[in-house]
C-alpha positions, 0 to 999 in steps of 0.5 A: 236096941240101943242107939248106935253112934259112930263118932267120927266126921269121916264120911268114909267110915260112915260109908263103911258102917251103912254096910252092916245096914244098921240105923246109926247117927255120926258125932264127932268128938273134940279130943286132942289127938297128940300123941303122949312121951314115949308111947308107941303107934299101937297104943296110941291109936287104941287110946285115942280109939277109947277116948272119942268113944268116952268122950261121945258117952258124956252125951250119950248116956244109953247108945253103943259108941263106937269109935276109930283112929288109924296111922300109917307107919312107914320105918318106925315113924308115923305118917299123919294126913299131908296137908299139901302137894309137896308134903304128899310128894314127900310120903309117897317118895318115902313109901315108893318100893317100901311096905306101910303098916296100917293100925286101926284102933276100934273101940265099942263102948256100951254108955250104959254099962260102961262095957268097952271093948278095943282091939288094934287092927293092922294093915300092911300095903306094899309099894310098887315102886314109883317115878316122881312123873307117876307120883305127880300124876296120882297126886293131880288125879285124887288129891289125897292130902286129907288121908293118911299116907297120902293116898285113898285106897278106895279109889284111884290109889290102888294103882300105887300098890304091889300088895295088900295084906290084912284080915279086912280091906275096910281096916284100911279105910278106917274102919274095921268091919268084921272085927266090930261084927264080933264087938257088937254080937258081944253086945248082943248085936247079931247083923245077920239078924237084925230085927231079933 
């Protein structure tokens, strides 16, 4: 079997990947995440999705890569990861009540072939909504100011939703699991049977 690489730093999705109880090693890609004039949310998570995988392959030159980037849309514009208390604050204000659109780019090059495939997965959470003492609260509790959308669904975050709706829980944490089960059979990796 070829080597399985995931290219991100984010422990979380390493986490997920150990799941599929499959042997891979974590490379983290330097690519400019900005996004282009013009270009929508989806595009642009399926693009950067594409580039870290290209940009893992040109150490990599016989390895499956697979790669990942997600946003958080909330009323046309994207969320990205807050940074501080105050621009949290501002996010989960703006969501409190409202739904946010999750899409995660997933992309599984094969190096050796050259064969890439990506897909966007989406991920709506509904809101609850939230006083500014709750939102305090939560923030004090988990301190999510590296997560998009300021929160971390995996833990304590659960607590500001009213709904979740999506075909896979693990999209949401950055990495979707059962549509790369597909990407990687089309490679010729059966999870089910992994000693084939």
């Amino acid at each position: 079997m070829q080597q399985l690489i995931l290219g991100s730093s984010s422990p979380f999705r390493a986490e997920l990947l150990v799941k599929l109880g499959l042997d891979f090693i974590a490379s983290s890609p330097d690519i400019d995440e900005s996004a282009l004039e013009n270009e929508s949310a989806e595009q642009l998570v399926q693009r950067l999705s594409e580039q870290k995988a290209r940009k893992i392959a040109e150490t990599y030159s016989d390895a499956l890569i697979i790669a990942s980037d997600q946003v958080a849309v909330l009323d046309g514009a994207v969320l990205g990861k807050p940074g501080n208390h105050d621009n949290a604050v501002e996010q989960l204000t703006a969501a409190s009540g409202k739904t946010v659109r999750f899409l995660t780019g997933l992309a599984l090059l094969n190096s050796k072939t050259g064969n890439l495939q990506s897909l966007v997965e989406t991920f709506d959470v509904s809101f609850r909504t939230l006083s500014d003492k709750q939102i305090e609260f939560y923030l004090q509790q988990e301190e999510p100011y590296q997560c998009a959308g300021s929160f971390k669904s995996e833990g304590f975050g659960i607590s500001l939703f009213s709904k979740l709706e999506g075909n896979d829980p693990n999209s949401l944490i950055g990495l979707p699991l059962i549509r790369l089960i597909s990407l990687l059979e089309a490679e010729g990796i059966d999870v089910l049977q992994p000693n084939q």
